[in-house]
Z-matrix of the N, CA and C atoms (Angstrom, degrees):
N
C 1 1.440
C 2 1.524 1 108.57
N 3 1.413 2 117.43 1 159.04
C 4 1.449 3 121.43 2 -169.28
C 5 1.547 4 84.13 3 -140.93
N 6 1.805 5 95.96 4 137.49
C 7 1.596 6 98.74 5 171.57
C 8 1.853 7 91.06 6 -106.76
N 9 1.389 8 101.02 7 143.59
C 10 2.159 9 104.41 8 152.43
C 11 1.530 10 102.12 9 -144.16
N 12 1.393 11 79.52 10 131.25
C 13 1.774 12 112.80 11 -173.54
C 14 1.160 13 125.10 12 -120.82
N 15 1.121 14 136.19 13 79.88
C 16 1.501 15 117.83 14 163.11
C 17 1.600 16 132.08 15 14.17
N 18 1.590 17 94.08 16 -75.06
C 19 1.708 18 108.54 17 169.67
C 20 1.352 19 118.96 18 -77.55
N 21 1.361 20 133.20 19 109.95
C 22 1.326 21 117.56 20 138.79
C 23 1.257 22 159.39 21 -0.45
N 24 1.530 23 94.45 22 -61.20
C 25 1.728 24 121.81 23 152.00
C 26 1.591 25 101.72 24 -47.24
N 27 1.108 26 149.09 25 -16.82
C 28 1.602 27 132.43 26 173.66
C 29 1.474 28 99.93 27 -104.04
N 30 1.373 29 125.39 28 37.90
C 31 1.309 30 128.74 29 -177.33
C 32 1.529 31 110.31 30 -0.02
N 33 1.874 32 114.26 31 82.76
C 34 1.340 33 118.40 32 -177.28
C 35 1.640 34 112.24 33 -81.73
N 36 1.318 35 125.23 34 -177.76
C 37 1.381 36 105.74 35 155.75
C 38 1.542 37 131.65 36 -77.80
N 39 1.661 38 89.41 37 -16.26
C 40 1.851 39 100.27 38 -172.31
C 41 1.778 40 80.26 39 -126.76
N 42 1.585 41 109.56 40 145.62
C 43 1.214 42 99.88 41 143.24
C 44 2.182 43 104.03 42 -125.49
N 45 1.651 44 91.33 43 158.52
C 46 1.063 45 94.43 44 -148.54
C 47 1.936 46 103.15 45 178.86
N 48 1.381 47 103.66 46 170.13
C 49 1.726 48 110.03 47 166.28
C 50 0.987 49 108.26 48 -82.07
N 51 1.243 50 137.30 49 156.26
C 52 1.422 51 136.90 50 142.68
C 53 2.118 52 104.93 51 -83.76
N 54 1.149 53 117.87 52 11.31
C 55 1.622 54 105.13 53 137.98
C 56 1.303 55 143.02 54 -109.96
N 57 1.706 56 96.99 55 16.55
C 58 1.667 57 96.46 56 160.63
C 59 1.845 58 84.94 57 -147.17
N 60 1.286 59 95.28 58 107.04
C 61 1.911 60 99.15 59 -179.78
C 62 1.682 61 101.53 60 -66.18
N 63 1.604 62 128.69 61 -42.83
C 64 1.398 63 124.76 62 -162.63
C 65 1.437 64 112.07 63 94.08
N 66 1.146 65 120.92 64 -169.87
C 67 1.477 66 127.00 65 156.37
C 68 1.413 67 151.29 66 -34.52
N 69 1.438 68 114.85 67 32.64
C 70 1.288 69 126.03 68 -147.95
C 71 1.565 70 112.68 69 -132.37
N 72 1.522 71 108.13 70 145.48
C 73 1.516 72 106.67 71 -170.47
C 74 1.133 73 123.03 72 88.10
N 75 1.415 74 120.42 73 174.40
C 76 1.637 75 132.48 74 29.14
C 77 1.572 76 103.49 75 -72.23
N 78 1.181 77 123.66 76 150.66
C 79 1.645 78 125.10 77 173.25
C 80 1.486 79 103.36 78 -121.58
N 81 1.160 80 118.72 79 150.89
C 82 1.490 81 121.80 80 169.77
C 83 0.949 82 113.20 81 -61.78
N 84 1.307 83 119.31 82 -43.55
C 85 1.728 84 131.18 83 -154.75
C 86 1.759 85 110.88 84 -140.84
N 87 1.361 86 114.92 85 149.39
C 88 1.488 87 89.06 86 170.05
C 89 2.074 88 80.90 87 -150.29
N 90 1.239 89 92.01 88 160.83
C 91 1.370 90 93.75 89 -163.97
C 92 1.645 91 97.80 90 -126.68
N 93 1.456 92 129.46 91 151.22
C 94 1.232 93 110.86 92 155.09
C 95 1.913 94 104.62 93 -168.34
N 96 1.880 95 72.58 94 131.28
C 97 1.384 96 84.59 95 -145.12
C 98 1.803 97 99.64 96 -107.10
N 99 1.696 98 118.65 97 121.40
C 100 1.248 99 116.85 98 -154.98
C 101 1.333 100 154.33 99 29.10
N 102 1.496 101 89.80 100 54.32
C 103 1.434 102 104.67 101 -165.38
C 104 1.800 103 112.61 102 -120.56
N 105 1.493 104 106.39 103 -47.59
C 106 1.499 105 109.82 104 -174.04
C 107 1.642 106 116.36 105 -38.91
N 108 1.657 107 105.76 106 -24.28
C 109 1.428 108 94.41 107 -164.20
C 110 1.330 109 103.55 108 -104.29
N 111 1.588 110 119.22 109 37.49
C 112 1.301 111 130.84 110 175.07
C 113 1.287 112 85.07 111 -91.89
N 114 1.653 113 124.69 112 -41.33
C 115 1.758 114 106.26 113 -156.04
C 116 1.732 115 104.75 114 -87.47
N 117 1.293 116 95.41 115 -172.87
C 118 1.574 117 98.23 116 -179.73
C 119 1.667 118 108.23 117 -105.79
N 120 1.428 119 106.04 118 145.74
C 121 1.536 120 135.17 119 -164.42
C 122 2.216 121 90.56 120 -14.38
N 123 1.522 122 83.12 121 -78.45
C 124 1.938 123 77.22 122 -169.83
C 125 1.186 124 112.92 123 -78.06
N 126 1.446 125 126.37 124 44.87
C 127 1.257 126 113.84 125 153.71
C 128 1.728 127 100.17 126 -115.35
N 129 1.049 128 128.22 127 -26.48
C 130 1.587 129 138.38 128 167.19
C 131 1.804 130 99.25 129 -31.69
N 132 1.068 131 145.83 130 -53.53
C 133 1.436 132 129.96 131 -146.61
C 134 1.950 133 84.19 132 -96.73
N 135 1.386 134 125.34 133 -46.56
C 136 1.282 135 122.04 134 -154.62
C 137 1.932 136 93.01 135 -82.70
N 138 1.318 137 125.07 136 1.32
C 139 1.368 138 123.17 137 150.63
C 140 1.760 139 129.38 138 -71.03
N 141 1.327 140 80.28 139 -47.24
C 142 1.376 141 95.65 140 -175.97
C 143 1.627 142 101.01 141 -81.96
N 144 1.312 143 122.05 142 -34.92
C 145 1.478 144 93.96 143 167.09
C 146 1.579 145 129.37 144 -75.53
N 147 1.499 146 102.83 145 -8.58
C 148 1.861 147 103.36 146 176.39
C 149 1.780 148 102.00 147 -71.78
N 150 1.560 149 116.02 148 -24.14
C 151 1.491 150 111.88 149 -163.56
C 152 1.861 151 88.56 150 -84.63
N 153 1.347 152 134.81 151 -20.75
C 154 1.587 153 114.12 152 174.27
C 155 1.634 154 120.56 153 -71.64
N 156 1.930 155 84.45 154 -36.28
C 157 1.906 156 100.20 155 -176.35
C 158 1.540 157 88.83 156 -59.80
N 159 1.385 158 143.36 157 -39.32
C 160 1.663 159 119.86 158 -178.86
C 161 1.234 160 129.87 159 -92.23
N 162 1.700 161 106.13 160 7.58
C 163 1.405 162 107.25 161 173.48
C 164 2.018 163 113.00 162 -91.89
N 165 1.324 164 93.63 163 155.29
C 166 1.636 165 103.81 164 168.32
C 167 1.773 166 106.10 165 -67.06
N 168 1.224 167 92.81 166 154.33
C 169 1.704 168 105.26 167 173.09
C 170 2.202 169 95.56 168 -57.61
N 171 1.513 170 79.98 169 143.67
C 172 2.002 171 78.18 170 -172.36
C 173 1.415 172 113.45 171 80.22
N 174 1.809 173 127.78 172 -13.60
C 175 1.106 174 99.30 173 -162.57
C 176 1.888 175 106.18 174 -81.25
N 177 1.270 176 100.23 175 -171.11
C 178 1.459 177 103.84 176 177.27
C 179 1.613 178 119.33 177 -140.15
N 180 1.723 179 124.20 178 113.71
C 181 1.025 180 141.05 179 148.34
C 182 1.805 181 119.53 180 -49.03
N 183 1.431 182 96.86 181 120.24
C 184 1.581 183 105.56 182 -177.20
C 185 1.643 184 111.16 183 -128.56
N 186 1.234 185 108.35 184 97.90
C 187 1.740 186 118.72 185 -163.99
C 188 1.677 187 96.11 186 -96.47
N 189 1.405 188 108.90 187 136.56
C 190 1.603 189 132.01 188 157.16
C 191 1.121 190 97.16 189 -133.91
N 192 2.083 191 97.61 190 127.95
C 193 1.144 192 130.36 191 -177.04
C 194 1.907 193 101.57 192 -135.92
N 195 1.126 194 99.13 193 170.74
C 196 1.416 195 112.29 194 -174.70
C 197 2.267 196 106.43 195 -73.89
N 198 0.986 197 125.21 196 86.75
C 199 1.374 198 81.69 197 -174.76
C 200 1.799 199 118.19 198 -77.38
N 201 1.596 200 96.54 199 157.68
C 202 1.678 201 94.06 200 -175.51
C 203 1.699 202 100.43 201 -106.59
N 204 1.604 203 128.65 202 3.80
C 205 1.508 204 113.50 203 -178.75
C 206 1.152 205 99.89 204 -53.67
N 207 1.936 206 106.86 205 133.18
C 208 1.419 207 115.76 206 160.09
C 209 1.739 208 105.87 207 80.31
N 210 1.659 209 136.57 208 3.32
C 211 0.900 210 157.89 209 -176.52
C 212 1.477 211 107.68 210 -87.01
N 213 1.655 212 118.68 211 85.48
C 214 1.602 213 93.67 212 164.43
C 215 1.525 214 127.10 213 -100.71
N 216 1.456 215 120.28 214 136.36
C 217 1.683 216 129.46 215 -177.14
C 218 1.580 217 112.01 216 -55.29
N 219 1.540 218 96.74 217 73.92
C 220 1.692 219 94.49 218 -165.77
C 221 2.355 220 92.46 219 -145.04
N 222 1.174 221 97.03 220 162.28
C 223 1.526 222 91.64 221 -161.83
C 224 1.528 223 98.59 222 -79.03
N 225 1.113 224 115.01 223 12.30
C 226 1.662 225 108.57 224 -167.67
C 227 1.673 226 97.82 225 -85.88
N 228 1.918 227 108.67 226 121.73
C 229 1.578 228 106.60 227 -170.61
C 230 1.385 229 106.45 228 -80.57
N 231 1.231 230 129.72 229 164.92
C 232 1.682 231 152.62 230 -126.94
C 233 1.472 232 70.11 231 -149.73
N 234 1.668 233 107.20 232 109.76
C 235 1.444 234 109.27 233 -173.48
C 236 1.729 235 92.44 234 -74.49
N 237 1.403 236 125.63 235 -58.40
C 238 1.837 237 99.02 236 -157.63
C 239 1.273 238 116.65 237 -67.34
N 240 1.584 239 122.35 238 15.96
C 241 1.359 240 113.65 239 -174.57
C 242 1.578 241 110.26 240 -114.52
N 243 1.719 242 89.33 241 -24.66
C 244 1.805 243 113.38 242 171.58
C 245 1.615 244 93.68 243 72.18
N 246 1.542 245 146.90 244 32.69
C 247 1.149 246 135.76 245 -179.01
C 248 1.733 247 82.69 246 -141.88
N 249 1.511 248 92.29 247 167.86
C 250 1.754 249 104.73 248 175.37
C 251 1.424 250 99.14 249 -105.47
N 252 1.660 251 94.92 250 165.85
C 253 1.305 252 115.45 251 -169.81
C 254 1.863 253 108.10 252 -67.42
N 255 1.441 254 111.78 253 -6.91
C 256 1.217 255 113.37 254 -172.57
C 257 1.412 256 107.70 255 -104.34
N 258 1.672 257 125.93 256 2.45
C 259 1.181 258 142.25 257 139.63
C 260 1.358 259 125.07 258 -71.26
N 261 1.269 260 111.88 259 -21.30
C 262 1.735 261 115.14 260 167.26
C 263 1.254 262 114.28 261 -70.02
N 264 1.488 263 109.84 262 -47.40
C 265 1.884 264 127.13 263 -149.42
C 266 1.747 265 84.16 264 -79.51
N 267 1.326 266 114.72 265 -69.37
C 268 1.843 267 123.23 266 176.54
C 269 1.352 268 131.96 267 -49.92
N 270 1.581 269 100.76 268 -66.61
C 271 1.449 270 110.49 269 -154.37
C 272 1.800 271 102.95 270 134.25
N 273 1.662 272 79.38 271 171.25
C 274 1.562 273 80.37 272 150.74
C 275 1.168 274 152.66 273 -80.62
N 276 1.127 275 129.02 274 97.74
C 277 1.855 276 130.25 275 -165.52
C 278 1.244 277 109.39 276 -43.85
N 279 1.220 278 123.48 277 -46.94
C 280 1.525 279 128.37 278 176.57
C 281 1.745 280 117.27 279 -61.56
N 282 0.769 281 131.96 280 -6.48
C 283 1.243 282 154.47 281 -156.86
C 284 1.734 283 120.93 282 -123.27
N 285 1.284 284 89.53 283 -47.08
C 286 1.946 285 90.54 284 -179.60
C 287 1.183 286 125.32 285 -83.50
N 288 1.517 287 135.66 286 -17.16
C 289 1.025 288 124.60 287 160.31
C 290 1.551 289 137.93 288 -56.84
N 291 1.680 290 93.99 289 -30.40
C 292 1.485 291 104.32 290 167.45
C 293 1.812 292 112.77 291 -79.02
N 294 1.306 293 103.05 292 -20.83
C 295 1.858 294 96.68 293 -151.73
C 296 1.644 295 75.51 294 -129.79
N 297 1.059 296 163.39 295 128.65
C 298 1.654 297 162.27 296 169.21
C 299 1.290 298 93.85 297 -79.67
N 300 1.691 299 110.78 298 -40.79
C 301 1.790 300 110.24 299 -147.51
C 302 1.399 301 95.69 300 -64.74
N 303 1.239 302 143.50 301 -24.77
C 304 1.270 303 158.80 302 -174.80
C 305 1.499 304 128.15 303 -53.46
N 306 1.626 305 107.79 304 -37.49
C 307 1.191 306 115.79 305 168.17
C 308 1.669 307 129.96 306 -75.64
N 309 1.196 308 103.11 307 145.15
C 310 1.565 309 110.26 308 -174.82
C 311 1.360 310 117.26 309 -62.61
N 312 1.502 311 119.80 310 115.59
C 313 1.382 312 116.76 311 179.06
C 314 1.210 313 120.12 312 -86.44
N 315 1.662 314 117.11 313 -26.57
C 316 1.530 315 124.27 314 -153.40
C 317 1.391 316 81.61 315 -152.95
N 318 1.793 317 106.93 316 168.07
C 319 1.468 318 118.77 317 167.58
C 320 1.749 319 100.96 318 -154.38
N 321 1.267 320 112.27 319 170.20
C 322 1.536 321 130.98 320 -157.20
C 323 1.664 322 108.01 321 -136.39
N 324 1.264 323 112.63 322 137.45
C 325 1.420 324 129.61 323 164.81
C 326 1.842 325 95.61 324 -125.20
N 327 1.306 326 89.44 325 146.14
C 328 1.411 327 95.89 326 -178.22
C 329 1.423 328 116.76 327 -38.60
N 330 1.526 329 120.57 328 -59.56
C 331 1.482 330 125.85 329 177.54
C 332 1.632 331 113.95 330 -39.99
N 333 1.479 332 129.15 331 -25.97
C 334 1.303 333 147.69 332 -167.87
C 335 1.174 334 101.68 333 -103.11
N 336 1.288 335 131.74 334 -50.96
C 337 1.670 336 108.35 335 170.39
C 338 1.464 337 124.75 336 -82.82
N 339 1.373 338 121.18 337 13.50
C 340 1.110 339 124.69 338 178.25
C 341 1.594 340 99.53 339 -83.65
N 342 1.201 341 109.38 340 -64.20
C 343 1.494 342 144.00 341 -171.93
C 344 1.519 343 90.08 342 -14.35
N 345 1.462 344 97.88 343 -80.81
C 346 1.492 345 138.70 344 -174.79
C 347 1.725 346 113.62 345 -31.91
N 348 1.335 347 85.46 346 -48.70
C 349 2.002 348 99.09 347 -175.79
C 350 1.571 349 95.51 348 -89.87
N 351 0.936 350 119.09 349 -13.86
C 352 1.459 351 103.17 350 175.23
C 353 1.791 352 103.81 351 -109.49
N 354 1.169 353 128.40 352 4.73
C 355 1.501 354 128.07 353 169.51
C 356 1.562 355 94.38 354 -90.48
N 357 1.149 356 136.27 355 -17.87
C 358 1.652 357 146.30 356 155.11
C 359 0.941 358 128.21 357 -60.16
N 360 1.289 359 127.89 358 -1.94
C 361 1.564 360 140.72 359 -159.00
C 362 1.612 361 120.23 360 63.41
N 363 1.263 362 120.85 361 22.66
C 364 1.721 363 108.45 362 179.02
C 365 1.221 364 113.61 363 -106.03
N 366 1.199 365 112.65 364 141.85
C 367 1.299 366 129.10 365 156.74
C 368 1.802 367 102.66 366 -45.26
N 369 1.547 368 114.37 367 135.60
C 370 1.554 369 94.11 368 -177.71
C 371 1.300 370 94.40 369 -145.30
N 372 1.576 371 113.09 370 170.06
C 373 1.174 372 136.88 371 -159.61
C 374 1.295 373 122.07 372 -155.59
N 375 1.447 374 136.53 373 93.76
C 376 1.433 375 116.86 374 -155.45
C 377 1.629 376 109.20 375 -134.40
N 378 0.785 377 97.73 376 172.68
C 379 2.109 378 95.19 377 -174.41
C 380 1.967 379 91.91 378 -167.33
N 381 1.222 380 97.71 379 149.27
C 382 1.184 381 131.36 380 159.93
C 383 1.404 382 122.70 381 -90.37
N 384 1.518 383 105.75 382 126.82
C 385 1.768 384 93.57 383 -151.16
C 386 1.858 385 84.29 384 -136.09
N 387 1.392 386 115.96 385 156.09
C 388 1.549 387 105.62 386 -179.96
C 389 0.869 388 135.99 387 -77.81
N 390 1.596 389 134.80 388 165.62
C 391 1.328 390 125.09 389 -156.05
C 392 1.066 391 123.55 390 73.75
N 393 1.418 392 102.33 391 24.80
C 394 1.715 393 118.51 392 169.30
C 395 1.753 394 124.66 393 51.66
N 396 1.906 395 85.05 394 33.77
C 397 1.661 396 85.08 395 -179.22
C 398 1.887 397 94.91 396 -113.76
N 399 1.126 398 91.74 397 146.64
C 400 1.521 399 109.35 398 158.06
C 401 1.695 400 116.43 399 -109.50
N 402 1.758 401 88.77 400 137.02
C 403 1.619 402 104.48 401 -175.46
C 404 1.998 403 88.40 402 -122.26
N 405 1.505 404 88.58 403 129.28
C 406 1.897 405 115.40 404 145.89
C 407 1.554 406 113.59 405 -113.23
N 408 1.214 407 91.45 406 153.42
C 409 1.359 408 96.57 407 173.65
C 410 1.662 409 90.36 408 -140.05
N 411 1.576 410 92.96 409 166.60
C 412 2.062 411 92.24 410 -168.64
C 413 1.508 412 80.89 411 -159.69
N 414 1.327 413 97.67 412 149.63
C 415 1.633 414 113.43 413 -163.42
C 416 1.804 415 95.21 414 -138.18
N 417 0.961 416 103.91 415 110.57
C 418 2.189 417 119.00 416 -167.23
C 419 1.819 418 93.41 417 -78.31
């Protein structure tokens, strides 16, 4: 397994964007797990196409994102998640002033991350799963 992180502080193996990966791969699999909606709107498709350019033929991309259907950016907390809806749409407030990279740039309803992974070239597959996360999966 290969970690790439932005931060350092998560002592990854690469640090780096996930919209320009570099030198890396082919990988079977690449996973990425609450992160896309750190970047901003047009950087979302040219991510997701660096994660096919490093997959093997067959491989498979598996994205967890926040979903926001039915999500309003308001302080009232979303008891099974125990965070507010204005922690979905952002981030953590407590958190971004020190770390920026942290805050939410973009957000996803299923119909929108499909779109997206399939304007990437994947085969896609997506479900709404609880706790207000959305899973794709994309097959290169």
């Amino acid at each position: 397994m290969v970690r790439l992180d932005i931060d350092p502080r998560a002592n990854p193996d690469i640090v780096g964007s996930m919209t320009d990966l570099g030198d890396v791969g082919p990988f079977d699999a690449v996973a990425c797990n609450n992160a896309l909606e750190h970047l901003y709107p047009h950087e979302v498709l040219r991510a997701l196409q660096e994660f096919r350019r490093v997959l093997c033929d067959g491989g498979h991309v598996i994205i967890l994102v926040p979903d926001l259907e039915g999500v309003q950016p308001t302080e009232d907390i979303i008891p099974e998640i125990a965070m507010s809806g204005l922690h979905l749409f952002y981030g953590d407030a407590a958190l971004i002033k020190e770390f920026p990279h942290m805050a939410h740039h973009c957000g996803f309803i299923e119909s929108t991350l499909r779109r997206v992974m399939e304007d990437a070239g994947f085969k896609v597959q997506t479900q709404r799963l609880p706790c207000h996360q959305l899973m794709g999966i994309g097959i290169k």
